[in-house]
C-alpha positions in Angstrom: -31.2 -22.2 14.6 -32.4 -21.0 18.0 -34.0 -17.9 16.2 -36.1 -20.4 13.7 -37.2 -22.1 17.2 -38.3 -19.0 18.4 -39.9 -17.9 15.1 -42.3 -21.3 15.2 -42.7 -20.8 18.9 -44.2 -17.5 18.4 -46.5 -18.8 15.3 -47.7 -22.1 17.7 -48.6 -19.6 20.4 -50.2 -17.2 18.5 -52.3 -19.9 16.6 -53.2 -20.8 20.0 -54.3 -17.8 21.1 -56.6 -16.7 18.1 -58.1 -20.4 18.8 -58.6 -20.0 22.5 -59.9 -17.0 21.5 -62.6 -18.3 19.0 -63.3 -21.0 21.7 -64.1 -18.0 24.0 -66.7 -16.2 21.7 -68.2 -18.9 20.3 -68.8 -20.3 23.9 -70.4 -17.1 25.0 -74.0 -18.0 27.0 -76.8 -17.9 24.8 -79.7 -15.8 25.3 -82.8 -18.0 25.3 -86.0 -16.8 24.2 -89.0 -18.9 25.5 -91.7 -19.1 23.0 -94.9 -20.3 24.4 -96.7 -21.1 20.8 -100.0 -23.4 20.3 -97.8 -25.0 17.3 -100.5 -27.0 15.2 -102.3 -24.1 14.1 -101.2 -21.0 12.2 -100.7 -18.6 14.5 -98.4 -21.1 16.1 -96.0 -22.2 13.7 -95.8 -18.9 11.6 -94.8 -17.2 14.8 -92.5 -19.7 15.3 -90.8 -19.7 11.7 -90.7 -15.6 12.3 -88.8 -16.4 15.2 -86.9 -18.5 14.3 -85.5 -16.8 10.8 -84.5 -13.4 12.7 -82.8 -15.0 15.3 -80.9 -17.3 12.3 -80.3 -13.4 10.7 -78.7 -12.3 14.2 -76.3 -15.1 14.8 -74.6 -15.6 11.3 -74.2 -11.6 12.0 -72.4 -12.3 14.8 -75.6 -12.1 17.3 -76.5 -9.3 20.0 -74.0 -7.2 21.7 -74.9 -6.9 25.6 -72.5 -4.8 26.7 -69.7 -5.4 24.5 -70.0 -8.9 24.5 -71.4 -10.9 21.9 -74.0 -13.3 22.6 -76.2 -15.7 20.5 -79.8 -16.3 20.5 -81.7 -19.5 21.4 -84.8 -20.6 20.7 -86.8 -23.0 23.1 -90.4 -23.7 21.9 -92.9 -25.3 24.0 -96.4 -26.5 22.4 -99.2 -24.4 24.5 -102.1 -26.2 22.6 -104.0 -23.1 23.3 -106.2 -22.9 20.3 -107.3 -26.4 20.6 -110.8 -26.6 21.1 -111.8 -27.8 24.7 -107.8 -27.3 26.2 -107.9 -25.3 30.0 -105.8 -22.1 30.0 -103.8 -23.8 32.7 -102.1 -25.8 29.6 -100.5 -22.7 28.1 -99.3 -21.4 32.0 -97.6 -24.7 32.2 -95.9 -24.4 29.5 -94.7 -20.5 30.3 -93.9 -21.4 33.4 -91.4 -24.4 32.2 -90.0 -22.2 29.6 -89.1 -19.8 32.6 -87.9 -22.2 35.4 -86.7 -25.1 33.2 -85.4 -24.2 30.1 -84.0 -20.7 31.8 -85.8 -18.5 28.9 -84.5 -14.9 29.4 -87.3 -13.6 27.2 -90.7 -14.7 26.4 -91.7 -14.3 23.3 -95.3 -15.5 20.4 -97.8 -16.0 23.1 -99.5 -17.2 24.6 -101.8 -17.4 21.3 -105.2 -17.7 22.3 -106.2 -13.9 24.1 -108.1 -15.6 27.5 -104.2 -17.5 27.9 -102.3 -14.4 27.3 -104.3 -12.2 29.7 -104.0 -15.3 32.7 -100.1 -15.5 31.7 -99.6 -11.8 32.9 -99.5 -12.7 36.3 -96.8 -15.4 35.7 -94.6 -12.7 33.7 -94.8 -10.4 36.4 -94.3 -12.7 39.5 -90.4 -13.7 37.9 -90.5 -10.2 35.8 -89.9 -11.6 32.4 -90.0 -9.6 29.6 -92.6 -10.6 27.3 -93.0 -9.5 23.5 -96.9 -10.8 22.1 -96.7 -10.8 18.5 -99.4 -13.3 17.4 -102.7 -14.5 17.9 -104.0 -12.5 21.5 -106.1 -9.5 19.8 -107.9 -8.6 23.3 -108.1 -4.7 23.9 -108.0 -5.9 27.8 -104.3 -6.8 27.4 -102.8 -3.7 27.2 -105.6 -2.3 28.8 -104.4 -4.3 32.1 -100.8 -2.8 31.7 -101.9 0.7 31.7 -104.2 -0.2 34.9 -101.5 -1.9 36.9 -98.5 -0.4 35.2 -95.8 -1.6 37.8 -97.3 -4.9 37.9 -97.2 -5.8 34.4 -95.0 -3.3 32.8 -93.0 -6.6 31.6 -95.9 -7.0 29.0 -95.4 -5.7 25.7 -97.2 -6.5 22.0 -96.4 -5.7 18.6 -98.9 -6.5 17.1 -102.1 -4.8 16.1 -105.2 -5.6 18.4 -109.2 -5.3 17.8 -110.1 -2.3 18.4 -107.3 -0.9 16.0 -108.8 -3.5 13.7 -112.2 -2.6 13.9 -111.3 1.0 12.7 -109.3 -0.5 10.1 -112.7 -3.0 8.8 -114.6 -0.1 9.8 -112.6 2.6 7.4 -112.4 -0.5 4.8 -116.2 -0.7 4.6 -116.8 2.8 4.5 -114.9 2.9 0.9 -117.0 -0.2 0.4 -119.9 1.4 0.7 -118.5 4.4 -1.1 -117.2 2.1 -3.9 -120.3 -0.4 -4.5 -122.9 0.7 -2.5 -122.5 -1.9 0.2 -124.0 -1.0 3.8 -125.7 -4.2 4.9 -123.7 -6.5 7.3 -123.8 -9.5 8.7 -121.5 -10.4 11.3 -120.1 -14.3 11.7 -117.8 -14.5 15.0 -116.1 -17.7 16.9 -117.0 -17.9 20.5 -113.6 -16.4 21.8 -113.2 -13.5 24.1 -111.4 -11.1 21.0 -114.0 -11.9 18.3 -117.2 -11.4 20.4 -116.3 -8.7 21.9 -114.7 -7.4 18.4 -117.4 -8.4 16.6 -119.8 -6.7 19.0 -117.7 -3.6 18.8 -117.8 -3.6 14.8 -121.7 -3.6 14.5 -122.2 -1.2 17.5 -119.4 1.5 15.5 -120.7 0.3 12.5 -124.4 0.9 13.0 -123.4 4.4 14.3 -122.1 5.0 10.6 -125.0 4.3 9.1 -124.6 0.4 8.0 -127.1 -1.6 8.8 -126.7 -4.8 10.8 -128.6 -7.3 10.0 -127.2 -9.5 12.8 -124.8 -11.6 14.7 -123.8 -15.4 15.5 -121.5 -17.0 17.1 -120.0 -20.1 16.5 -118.2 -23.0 18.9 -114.8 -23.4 18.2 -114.3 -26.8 15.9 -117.8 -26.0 14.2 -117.7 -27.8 10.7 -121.5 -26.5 8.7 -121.6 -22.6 8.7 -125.2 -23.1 5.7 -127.5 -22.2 8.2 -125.8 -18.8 9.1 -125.2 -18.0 5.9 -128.4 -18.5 4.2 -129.8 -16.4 7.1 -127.5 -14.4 6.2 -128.8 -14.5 2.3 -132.4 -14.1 3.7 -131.7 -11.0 5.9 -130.3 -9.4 3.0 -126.7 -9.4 3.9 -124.6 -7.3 1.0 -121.3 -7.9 2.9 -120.0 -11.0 5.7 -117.6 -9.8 8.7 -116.2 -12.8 9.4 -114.1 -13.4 13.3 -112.6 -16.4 13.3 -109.5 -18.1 13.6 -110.2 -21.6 13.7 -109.6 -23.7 10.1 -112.5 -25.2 10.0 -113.1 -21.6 8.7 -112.3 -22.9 5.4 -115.9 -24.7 5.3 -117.7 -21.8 5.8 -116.1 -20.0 2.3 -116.1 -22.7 0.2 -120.1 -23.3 1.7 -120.4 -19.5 0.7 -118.9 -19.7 -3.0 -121.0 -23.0 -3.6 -124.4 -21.8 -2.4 -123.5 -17.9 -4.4 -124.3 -15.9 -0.9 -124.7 -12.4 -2.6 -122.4 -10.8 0.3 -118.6 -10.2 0.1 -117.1 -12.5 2.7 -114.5 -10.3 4.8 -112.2 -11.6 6.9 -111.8 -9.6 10.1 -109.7 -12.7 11.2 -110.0 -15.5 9.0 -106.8 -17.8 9.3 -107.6 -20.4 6.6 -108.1 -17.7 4.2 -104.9 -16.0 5.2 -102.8 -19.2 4.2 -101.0 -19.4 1.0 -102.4 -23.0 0.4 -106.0 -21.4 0.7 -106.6 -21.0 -2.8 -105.3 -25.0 -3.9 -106.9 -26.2 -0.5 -110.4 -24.8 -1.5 -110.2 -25.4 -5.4 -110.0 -21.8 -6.3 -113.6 -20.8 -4.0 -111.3 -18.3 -2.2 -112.0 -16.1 -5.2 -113.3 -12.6 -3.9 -112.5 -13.4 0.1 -111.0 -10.2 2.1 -108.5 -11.3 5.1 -107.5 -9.0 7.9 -103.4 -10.3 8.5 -103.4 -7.5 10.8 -99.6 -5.8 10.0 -97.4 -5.9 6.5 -95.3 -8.2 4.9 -97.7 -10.7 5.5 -98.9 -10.6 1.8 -96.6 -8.4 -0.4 -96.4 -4.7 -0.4 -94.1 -2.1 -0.2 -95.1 -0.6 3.2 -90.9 -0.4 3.6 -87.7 -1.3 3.0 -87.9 -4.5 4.6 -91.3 -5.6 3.8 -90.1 -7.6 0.5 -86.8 -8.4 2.0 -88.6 -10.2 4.6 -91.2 -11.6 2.7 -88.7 -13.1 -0.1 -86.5 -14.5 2.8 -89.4 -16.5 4.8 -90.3 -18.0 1.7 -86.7 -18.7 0.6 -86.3 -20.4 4.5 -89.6 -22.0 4.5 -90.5 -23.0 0.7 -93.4 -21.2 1.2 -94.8 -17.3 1.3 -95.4 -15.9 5.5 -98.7 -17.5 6.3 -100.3 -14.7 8.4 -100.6 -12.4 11.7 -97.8 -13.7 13.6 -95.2 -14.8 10.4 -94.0 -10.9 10.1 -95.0 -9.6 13.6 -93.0 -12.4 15.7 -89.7 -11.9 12.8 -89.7 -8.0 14.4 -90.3 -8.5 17.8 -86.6 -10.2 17.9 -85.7 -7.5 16.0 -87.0 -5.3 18.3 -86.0 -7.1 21.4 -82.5 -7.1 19.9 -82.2 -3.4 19.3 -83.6 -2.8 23.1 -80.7 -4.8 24.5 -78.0 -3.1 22.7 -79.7 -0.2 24.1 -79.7 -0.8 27.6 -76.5 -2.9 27.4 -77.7 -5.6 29.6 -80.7 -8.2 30.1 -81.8 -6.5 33.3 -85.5 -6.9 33.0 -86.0 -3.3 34.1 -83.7 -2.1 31.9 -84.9 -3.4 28.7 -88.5 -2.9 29.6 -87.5 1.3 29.4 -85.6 0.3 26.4 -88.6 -0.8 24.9 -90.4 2.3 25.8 -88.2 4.2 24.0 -88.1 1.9 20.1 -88.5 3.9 17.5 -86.9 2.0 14.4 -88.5 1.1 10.8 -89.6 -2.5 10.7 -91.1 -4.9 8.1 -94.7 -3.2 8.7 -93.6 0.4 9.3 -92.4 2.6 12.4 -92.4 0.5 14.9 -92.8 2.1 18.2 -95.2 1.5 21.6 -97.1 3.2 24.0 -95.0 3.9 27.3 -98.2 3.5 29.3 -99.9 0.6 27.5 -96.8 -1.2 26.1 -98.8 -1.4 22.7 -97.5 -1.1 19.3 -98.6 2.3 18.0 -100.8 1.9 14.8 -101.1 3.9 11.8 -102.5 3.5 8.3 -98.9 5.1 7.2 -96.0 2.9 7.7 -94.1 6.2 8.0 -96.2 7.1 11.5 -96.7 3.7 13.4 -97.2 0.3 12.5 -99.4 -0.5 9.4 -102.1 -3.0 9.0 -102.8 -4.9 6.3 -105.8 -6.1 4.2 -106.1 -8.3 1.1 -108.2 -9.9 -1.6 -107.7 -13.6 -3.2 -107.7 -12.4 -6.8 -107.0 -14.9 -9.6 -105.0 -17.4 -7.0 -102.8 -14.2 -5.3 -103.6 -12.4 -2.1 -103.6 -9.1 -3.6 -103.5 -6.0 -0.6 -106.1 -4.2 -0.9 -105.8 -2.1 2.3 -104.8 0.5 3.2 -104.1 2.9 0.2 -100.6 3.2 1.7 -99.8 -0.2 0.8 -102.9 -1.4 -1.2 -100.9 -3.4 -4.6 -104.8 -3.7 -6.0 -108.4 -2.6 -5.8 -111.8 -4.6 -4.6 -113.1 -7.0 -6.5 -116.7 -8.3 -6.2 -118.3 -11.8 -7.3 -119.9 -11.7 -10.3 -123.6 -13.0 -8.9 -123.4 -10.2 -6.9 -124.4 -8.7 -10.0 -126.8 -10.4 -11.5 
């Protein structure tokens, strides 16, 4: 009798202990990650759903090991409003600043979105030395630029994302087999007045013009503009065989389907173009998409086989969100937790130092290639081979699909042009 009491006293206490012991793990202190996102326009809420499916990934596997403990991630998303026409900068630093001091983010990761609010947030990264991870929207050369200048300042800065003057030698090497292919060298160059498409779209036609295409000119357009007919039957007049379009705005919509209704006889291509890069795009403008080029800036964005995980990704987001990644920021922001993860298992701690020469030191295959950065400018290392660096990616609405196009590497298609560019 008394050894059947002790036989169920055992079993009570050890049922006990392995729940205690569940209680214990699964009450381990989160790791939050602070997303500062403008979240009512693409680059927003792509970033976000990138986000938020990796960290969703990490947990049901049991979530990141900081030195041999296992913690969960947490998401905290505050609304920057950045890439709403007429909203100060000082908007988005409100909002990084609360992620930091009230909802105790450990990491910072998206944005800032808009490029002039990711520069100002620097400061604000470095002063409670945050770790910071860009991976959508901000294409300004001056951001990493500023970390190689003031490296102990604002080492906490990192972005994984591509930025423009990668891009412009991606659109630049793009045209060139443009012109090889169809005999297109005349370019007309259609920016919004933002600090990365000026200055990108200045730095296009100044390289371009140096290769021999010839520019036949540039505007610039106010954030929110809704009638782009003037510019493009300037364009028309000028001579224009092919449109560089900078712009990330959805009123960027109007300006293709203005360009497929009046048959301007220059391919529209997308340098940035995010209501081309949508899925929706093609429904949204009744099928006047046909023939537009879109710059989504790294894989897995559109499908390819740039690696393993490209499709794996790209089948998941859509299976998560009933609909295909969006655009720059949907595969970018899904890595840099990724990324983020693998550099705290590294360093075995969230010391901010720590994981920033974690971070120097990535090297791991991602959705859109090796995935590595800069130790001096904390940049993602490009490459049009996703076996070298991180690889870009450009591609065509063909027939309803966003068809890559660019680079050969990953290209699932070839250029297409309209038919009245023909006649």
């Amino acid at each position: 009798m008394r050894r059947n009491h002790i036989v169920r006293f055992s079993m009570v206490l050890f049922t006990l202990l392995v729940f205690t012991s569940g209680i214990s793990g699964a009450a381990e202190k989160p790791i939050v990650l602070g997303c500062p996102l403008s979240t009512a326009y693409l680059y927003g809420w792509d970033a976000e759903r990138g986000i938020t499916l990796a960290v969703e990934e990490i947990n049901a596997a049991g979530g990141v090991d900081v030195g041999g403990t296992k913690r969960p991630l947490k998401v905290e998303v505050i609304d920057t409003r950045d890439l709403e026409p007429g909203v100060p900068v000082s908007e988005a630093l409100l909002a990084v600043e609360k992620l930091i001091l009230d909802r105790k983010a450990d990491f910072i990761l998206g944005g800032p979105v808009r490029s002039e609010a990711a520069l100002a947030a620097m400061s604000l990264l470095s002063k409670y030395k945050k770790v910071s991870i860009l991976s959508t929207g901000a294409l300004s050369p001056a951001y990493h630029a500023t970390v190689e200048k003031q490296y102990d300042k604002f080492k906490y800065c990192f972005r994984i994302h591509g930025e423009a003057k990668w891009l412009v030698k991606e659109i630049l090497t793009c045209l060139m087999e443009i012109r090889d292919t169809y005999g297109l060298d005349k370019v007309f160059i259609m920016v919004q007045d933002v600090a990365h498409a000026r200055a990108a779209g200045k730095i296009l036609g100044d390289v371009a013009a140096k290769q021999g295409f010839d520019i036949k000119g540039m505007d610039i357009y106010p954030t929110g503009t809704g009638d782009f007919s003037m510019g493009l039957l300037k364009a028309k007049k000028q001579g224009a065989q092919v449109l560089s379009i900078w712009m990330d705005m959805p009123e960027s919509a109007i300006l293709l389907k203005q360009w497929y209704d009046l048959k301007i006889p220059a391919l529209p291509f997308g340098s940035t173009l995010a209501a081309a890069e949508q899925p929706g795009f093609w429904e949204s403008t009744a099928g006047k998409g046909q023939y537009c080029l879109a710059n989504v800036v790294n894989a897995g964005n559109a499908p390819s086989n740039a690696s393993d995980w490209t499709m794996k990704f790209y089948n998941a987001y859509e299976k998560r969100w009933g609909l295909p990644p969006e655009g720059l920021g949907s595969s970018s922001s899904y890595m840099a937790v990724h990324v983020l993860k693998d550099a705290i298992e590294r360093a075995g701690t969230l010391s901010s130092d720590k994981v920033v020469a974690a971070l120097e030191k990535t090297d791991l295959m991602g959705v859109y290639g090796r995935l590595r950065f800069d130790p001096k400018t904390h940049q993602v290392i490009p490459s049009f081979d996703p076996k070298e660096g991180a690889v870009g990616s450009i591609f065509q609405w063909q027939d309803g699909k966003r068809v890559v196009v660019f680079p050969s590497s990953v290209a699932m298609g070839k250029i297409q042009l309209p038919p009245w560019m023909n006649e």
